[in-house]
C-alpha positions, 0 to 999 in steps of 0.5 A: 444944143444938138451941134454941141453934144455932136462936137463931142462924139466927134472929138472924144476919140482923140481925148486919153487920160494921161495916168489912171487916176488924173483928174477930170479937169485936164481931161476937159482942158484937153476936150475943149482945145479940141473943140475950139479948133472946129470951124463952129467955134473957130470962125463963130458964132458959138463960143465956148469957155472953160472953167468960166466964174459963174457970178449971181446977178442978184448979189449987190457988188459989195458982196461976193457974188461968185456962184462957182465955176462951170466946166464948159460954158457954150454962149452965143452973145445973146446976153450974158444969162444965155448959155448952155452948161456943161459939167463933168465928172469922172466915173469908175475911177481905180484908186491906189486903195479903193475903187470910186464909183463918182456916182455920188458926185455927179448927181450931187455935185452935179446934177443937184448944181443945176436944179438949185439954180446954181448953174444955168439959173434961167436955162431950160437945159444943160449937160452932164458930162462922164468920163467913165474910166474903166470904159464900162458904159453900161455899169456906170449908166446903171450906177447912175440910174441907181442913184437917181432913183435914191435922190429924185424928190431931190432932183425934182424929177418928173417921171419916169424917174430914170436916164431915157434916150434923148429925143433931141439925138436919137442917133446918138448915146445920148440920155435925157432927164426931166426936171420940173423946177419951181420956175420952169421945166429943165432937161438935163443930157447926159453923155459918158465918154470911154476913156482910154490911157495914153501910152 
């Protein structure tokens, strides 16, 4: 995991977004071209997927069985229920009529996505990916923890409930929650990425 969150301090500076409002889904097209050209993943043995189908195990074939799509997907051919999830969303957004802050979002939509089980049913542990538009690390950090605090009977939160530093990157801005799910302990890392317009 630690490898993982590394290759993508290393590649974030050559990731822009093409226009002010674009969607998260480019920028992390563009992230993992990024990564798949480094030599952990070009020559083996990790892999990693974009927007790879997340299908339930426990759903008879004759039934639809997809659970969604993850944004990244880092597997090791360990078995098909073994990989670490990534998933991304954008932050501070200026819209042409409003201001979007996309905290609602990252922990319902995303965060709340791991703790039910949808992503990374049998994990211990996955990502969250923000790319904070306005590069205003600091507020949407606040902003996040702000929510968290709103929702973490939800989130199944340990204490305390707030972002820490991660104890797997302490060199890095990377922070961490602790979720106890009813199966098992999860950690979630969190990464928020600046992102620049390409002129």
């Amino acid at each position: 995991i630690p490898v993982i969150l590394q290759l993508i301090f290393k590649v974030r500076k050559a990731i822009r977004k093409k226009m002010p409002t674009e969607l998260e889904d480019r920028i992390t097209s563009r992230l993992h071209h990024r990564i798949i050209n480094e030599p952990i993943f070009r020559d083996g043995p990790l892999q990693i997927d974009l927007q790879p189908s997340i299908v339930n195990s426990e759903t008879d074939a004759d039934e639809e069985n997809l659970e969604g799509r993850l944004d990244l997907k880092v597997s090791c051919a360990l078995g098909y229920e073994t990989y670490f999830a990534i998933e991304a969303k954008r932050l501070r957004v200026s819209l042409p009529s409003r201001f979007f802050s996309g905290v609602r979002e990252y922990v319902k939509e995303g965060m709340m996505r791991f703790v039910t089980g949808q992503y990374a049913p049998f994990m211990q542990s996955g990502a969250m990916l923000g790319y904070v538009y306005d590069s205003d690390k600091d507020s949407a950090r606040k902003d996040i923890e702000r929510q968290i605090q709103i929702s973490s009977q939800e989130l199944k939160l340990k204490n305390p409930i707030n972002l820490k530093p991660s104890q797997i990157l302490p060199d890095y801005p990377v922070d961490e929650t602790d979720h106890n799910l009813e199966d098992r302990p999860f950690i979630l890392y969190h990464i928020l990425l600046s992102l620049k317009c390409r002129h």
